[in-house]
N, CA, C and O atoms as a DFTB+ gen file, in Angstrom:
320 C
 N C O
     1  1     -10.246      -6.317      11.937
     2  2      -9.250      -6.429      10.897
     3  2      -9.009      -5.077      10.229
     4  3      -7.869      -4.764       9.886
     5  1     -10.161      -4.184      10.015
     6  2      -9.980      -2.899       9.251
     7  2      -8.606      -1.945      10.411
     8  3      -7.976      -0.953      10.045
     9  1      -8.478      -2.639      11.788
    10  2      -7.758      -1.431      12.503
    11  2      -6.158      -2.248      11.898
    12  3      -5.216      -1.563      11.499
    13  1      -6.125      -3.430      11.930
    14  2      -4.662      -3.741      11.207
    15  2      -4.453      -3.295       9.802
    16  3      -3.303      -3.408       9.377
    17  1      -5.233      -2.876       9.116
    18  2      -5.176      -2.763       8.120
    19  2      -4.951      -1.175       8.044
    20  3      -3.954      -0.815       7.417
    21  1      -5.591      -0.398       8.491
    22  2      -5.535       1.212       8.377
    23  2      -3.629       1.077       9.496
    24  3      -2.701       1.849       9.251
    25  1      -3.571       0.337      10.225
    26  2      -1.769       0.383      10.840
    27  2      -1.099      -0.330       9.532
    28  3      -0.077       0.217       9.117
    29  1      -1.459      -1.240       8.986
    30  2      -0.275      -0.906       7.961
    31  2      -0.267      -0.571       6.441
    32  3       0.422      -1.078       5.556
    33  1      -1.444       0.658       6.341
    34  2      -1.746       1.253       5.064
    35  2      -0.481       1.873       4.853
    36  3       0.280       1.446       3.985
    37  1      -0.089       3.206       5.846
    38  2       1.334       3.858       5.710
    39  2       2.436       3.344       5.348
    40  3       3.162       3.870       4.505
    41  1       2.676       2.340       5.892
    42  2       3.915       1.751       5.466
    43  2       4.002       1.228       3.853
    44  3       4.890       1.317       3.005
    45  1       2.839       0.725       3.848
    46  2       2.855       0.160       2.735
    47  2       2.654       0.835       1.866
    48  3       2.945       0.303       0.794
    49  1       2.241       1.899       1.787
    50  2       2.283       3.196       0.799
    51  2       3.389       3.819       0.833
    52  3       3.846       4.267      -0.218
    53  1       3.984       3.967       1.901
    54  2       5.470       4.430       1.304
    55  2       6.411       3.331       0.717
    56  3       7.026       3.689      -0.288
    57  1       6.617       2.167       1.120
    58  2       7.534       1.184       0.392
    59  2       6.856       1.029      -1.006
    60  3       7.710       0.515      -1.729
    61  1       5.647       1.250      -1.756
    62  2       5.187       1.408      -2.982
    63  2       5.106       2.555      -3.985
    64  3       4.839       2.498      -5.186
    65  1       5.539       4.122      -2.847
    66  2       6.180       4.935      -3.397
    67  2       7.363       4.792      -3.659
    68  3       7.815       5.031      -4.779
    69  1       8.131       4.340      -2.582
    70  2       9.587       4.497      -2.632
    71  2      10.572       3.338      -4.061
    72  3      11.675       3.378      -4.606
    73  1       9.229       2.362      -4.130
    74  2       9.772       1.459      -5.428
    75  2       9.179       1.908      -6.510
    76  3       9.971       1.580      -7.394
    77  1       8.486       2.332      -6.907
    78  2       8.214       3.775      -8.067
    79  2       8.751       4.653      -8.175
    80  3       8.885       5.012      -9.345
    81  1       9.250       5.354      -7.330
    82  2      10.070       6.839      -7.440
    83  2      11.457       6.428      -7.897
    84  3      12.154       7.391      -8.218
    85  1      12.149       4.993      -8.029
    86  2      13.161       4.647      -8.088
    87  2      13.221       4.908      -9.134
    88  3      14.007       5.797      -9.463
    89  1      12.350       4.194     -10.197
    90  2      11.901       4.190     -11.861
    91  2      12.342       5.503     -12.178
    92  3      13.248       5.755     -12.972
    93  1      11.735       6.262     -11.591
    94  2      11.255       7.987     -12.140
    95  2      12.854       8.675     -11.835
    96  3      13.354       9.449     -12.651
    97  1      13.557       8.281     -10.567
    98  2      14.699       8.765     -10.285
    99  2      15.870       8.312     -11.334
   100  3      16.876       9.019     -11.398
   101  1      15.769       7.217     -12.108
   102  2      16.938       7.223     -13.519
   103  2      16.252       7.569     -14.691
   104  3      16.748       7.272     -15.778
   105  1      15.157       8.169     -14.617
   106  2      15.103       8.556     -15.981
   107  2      15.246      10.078     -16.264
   108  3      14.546      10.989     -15.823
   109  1      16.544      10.160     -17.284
   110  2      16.994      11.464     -17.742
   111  2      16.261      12.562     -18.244
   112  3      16.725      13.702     -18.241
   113  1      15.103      12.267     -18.688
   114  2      14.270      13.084     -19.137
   115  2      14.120      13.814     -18.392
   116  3      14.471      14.973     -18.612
   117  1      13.347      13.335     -16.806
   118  2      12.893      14.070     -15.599
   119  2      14.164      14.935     -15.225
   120  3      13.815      15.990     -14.696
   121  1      15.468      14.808     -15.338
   122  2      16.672      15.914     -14.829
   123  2      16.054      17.044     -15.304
   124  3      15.518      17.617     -14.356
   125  1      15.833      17.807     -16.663
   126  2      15.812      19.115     -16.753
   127  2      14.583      19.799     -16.751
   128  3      14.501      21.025     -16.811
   129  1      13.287      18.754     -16.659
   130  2      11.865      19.478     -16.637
   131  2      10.842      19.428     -15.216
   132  3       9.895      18.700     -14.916
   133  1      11.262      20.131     -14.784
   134  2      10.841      20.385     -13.421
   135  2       8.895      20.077     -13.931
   136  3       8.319      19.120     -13.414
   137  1       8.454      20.609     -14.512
   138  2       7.252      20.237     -14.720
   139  2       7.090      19.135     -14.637
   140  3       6.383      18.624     -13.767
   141  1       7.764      18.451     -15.604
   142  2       7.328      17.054     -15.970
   143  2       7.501      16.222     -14.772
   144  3       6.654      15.378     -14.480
   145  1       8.489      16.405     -14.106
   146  2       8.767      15.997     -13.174
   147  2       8.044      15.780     -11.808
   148  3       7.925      14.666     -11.298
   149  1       7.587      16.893     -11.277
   150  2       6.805      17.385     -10.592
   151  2       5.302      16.614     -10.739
   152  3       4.734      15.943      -9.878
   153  1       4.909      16.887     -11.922
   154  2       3.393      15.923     -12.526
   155  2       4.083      14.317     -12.159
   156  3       3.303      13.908     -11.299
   157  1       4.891      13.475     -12.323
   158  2       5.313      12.382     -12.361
   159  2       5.768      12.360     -10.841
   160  3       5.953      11.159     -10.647
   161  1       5.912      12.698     -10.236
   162  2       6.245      12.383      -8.679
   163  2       4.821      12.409      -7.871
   164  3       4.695      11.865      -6.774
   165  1       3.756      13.112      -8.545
   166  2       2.815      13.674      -7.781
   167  2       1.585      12.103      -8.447
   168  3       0.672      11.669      -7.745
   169  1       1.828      11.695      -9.489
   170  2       1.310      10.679     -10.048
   171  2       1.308       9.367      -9.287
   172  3       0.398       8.552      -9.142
   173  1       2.647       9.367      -8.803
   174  2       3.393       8.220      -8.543
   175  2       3.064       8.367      -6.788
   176  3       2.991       7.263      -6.249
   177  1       2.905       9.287      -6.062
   178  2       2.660       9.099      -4.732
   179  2       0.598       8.999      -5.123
   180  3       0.094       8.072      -4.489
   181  1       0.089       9.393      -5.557
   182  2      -1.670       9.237      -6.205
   183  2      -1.643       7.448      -6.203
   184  3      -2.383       6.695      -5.570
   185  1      -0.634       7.137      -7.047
   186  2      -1.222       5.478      -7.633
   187  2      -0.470       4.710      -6.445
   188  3      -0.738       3.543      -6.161
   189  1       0.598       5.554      -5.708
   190  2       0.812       4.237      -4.097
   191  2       0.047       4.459      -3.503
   192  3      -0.146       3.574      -2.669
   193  1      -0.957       5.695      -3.412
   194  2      -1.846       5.601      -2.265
   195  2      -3.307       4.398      -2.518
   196  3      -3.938       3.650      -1.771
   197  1      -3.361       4.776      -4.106
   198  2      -4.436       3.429      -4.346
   199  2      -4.132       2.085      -4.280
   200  3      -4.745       1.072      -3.942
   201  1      -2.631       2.429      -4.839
   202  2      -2.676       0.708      -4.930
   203  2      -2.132       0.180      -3.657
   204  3      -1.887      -1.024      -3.580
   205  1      -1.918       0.978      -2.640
   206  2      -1.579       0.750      -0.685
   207  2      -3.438      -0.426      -0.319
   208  3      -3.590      -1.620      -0.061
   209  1      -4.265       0.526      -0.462
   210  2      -4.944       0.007      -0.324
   211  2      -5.769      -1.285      -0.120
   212  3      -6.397      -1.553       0.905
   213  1      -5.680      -2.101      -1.304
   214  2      -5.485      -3.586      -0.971
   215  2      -5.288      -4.547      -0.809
   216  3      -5.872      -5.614      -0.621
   217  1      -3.778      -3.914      -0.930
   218  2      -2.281      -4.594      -0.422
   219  2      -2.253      -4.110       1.262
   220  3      -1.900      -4.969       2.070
   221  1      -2.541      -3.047       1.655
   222  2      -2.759      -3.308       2.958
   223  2      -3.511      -4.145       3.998
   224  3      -3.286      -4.401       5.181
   225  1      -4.862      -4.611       2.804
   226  2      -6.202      -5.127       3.801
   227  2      -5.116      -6.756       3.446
   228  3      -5.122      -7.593       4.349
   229  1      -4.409      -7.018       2.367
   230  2      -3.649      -7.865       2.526
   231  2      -2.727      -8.769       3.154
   232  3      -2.683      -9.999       3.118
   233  1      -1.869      -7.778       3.841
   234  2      -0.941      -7.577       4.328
   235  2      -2.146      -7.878       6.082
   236  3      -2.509      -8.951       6.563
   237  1      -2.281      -7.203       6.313
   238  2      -3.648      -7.508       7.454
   239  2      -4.130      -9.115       7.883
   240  3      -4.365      -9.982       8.725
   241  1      -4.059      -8.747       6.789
   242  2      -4.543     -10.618       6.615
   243  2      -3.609     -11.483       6.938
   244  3      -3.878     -12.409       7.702
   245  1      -2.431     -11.331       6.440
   246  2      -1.276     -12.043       6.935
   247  2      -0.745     -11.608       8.717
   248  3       0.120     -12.242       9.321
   249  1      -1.330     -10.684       9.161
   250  2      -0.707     -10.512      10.092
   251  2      -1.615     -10.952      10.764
   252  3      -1.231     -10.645      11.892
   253  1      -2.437     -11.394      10.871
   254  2      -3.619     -12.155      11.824
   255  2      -3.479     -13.612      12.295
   256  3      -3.473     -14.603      11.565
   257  1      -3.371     -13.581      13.572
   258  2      -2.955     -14.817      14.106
   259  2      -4.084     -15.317      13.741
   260  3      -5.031     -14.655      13.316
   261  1      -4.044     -16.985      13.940
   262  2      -4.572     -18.039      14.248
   263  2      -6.422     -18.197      14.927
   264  3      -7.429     -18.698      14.426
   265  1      -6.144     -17.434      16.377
   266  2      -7.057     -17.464      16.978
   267  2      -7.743     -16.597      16.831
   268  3      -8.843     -16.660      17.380
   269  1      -7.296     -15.051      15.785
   270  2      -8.384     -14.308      15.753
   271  2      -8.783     -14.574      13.996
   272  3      -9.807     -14.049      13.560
   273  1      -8.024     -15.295      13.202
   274  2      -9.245     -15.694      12.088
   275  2      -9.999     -16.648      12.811
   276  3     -10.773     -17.052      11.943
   277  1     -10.280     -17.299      13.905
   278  2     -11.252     -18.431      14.423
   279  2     -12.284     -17.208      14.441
   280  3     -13.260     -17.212      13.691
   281  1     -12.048     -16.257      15.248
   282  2     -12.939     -15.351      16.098
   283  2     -13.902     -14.457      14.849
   284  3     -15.108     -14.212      14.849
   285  1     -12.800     -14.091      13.794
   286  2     -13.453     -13.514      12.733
   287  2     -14.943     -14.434      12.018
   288  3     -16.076     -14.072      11.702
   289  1     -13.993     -16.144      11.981
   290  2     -14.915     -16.835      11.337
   291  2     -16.476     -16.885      12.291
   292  3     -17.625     -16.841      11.852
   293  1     -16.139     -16.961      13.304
   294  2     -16.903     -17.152      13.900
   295  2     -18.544     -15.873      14.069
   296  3     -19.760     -16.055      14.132
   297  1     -17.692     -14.729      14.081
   298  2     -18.702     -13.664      13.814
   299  2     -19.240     -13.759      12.920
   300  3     -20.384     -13.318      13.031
   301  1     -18.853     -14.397      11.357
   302  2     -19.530     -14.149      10.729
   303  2     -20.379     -15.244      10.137
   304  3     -20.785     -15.198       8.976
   305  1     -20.681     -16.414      11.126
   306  2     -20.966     -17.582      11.321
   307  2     -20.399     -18.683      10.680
   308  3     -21.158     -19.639      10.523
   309  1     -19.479     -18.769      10.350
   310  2     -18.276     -20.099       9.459
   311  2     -18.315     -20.975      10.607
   312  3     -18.264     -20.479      11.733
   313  1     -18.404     -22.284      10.439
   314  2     -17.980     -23.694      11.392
   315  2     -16.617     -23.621      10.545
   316  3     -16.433     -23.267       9.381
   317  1     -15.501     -24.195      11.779
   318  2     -14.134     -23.845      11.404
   319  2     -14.012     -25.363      11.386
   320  3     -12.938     -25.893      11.099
């Protein structure tokens, strides 16, 4: 499960940047302060990469057929 999960960490870190940066992209403040700006873009790709994390092992989870949560349960001794 950790290899579905590290395939769809990326994605999911960018669609959690890309809906944060939206925020940051209408606010007027950020037009004239390149600093501020700069700190707030660099914030905002930091907290998608954490919060990718376990929304990915999530997302993982959903993508797991049938027969391999049997197989999972099974390794880790669950009667299904």
């Amino acid at each position: 499960m950790i290899k579905i999960a590290l395939v769809a960490f990326l994605p999911t870190a960018a669609v959690l940047f890309g809906l944060m940066s939206i925020g940051l992209a209408f606010s007027p403040a950020l037009l004239h302060h390149f600093d501020l700006a700069f700190g707030s873009y660099m914030a905002v790709a930091a907290a998608s990469f954490l919060l990718a994390l376990p929304t990915s092992w999530l997302v993982a989870r959903r993508m797991m057929v049938r027969r391999d949560k049997l197989v999972l349960g099974a390794r880790e001794g669950k009667l299904v």
